[in-house]
DOMAR-390976 format. One record per residue (C-alpha): residue in three letters; z, y, x. Coordinates in steps of 0.02 Angstrom, whole numbers, padded with zeros to 5 digits, always signed. Layout:
ALAZYX;...
This chain:
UNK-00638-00736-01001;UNK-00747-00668-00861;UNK-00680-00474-00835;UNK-00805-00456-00667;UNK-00971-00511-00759;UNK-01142-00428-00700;UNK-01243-00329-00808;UNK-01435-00340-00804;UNK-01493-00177-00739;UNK-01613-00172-00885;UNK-01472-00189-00999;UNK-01368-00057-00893;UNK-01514+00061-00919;UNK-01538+00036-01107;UNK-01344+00068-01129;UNK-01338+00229-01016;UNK-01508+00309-01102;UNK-01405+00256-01272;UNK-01245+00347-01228;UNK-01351+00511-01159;UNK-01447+00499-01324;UNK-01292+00511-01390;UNK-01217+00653-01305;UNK-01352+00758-01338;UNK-01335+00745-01501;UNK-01157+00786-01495;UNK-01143+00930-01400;UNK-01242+01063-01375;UNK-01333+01130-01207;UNK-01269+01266-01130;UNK-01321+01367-01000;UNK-01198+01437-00876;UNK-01199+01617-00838;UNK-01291+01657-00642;UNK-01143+01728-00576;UNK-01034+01536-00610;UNK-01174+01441-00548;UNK-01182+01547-00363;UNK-00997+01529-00354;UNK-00987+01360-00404;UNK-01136+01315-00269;UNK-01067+01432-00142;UNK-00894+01337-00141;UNK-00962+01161-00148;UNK-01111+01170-00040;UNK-01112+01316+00089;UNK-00884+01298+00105;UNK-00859+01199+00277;UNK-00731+01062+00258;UNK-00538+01108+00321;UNK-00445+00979+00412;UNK-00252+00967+00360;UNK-00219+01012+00542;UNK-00317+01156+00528;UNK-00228+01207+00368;UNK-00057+01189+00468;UNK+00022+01273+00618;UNK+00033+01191+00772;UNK+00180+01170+00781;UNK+00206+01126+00608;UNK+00080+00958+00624;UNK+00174+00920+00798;UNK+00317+00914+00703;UNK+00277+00821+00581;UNK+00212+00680+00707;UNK+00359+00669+00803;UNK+00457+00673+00626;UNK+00353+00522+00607;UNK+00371+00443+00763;UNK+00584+00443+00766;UNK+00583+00373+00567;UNK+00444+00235+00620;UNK+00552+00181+00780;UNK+00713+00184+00686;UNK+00638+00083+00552;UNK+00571-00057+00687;UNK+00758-00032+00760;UNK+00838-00082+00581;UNK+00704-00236+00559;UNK+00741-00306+00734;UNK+00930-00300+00704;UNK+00911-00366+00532;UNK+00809-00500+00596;UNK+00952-00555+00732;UNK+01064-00545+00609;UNK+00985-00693+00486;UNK+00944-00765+00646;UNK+01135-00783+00688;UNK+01157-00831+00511;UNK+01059-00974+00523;UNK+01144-01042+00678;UNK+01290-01017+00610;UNK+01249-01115+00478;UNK+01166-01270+00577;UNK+01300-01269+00674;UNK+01419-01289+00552;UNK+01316-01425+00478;UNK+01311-01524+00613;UNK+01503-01514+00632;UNK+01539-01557+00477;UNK+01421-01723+00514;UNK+01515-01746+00668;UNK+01678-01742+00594;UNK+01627-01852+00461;UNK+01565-01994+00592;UNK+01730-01997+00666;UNK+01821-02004+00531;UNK+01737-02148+00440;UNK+01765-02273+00560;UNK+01968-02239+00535;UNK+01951-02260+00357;UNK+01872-02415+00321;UNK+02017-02582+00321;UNK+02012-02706+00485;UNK+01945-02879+00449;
């Protein structure tokens, strides 16, 4: 099953001009009063574009950053530990592993009957 196939463009065109065709005869055109259309163009075109940090105080988006900076630092803090912790773990348990073989050597030797 291909889910990413290409569509011919000539294809693409056929089935948007069928869908349009379709919607027209659907619903019917409307035409929007003056006053919508100056408001709608004044807000979308002629509106500059607010930053966030102009939105927000200064002292607000300072804040916020530092806010940002102590939870990122503690998190690092709690994945370093964490990590020395399974670190320690896994000493510990090559460690014991190598004990146990160690014990095991001598004790074979004493176990087996003289000739």
């Amino acid at each position: 099953m291909k889910l990413f196939r290409r569509v011919p463009d000539q294809k693409l065109n056929q089935d948007l001009k069928s869908l349009e065709m379709q919607l027209a005869a659907t619903f019917r055109r409307v035409t929007p009063r003056p006053e919508f259309v100056i408001d709608l163009r004044s807000r979308l075109v002629t509106r500059e574009i607010q930053s966030v940090s102009a939105l927000l105080p200064q002292k607000v988006s300072s804040g916020l950053l530092v806010a940002g900076g102590i939870i990122g630092s503690l998190l690092m803090v709690i994945t370093g530990i964490r990590g020395l912790v399974s670190l320690v773990g896994v000493v510990g348990l090559v460690v014991q592993f190598f004990n146990r073989n160690v014990q095991r050597r001598q004790l074979a030797p004493a176990s087996q009957p003289a000739c």
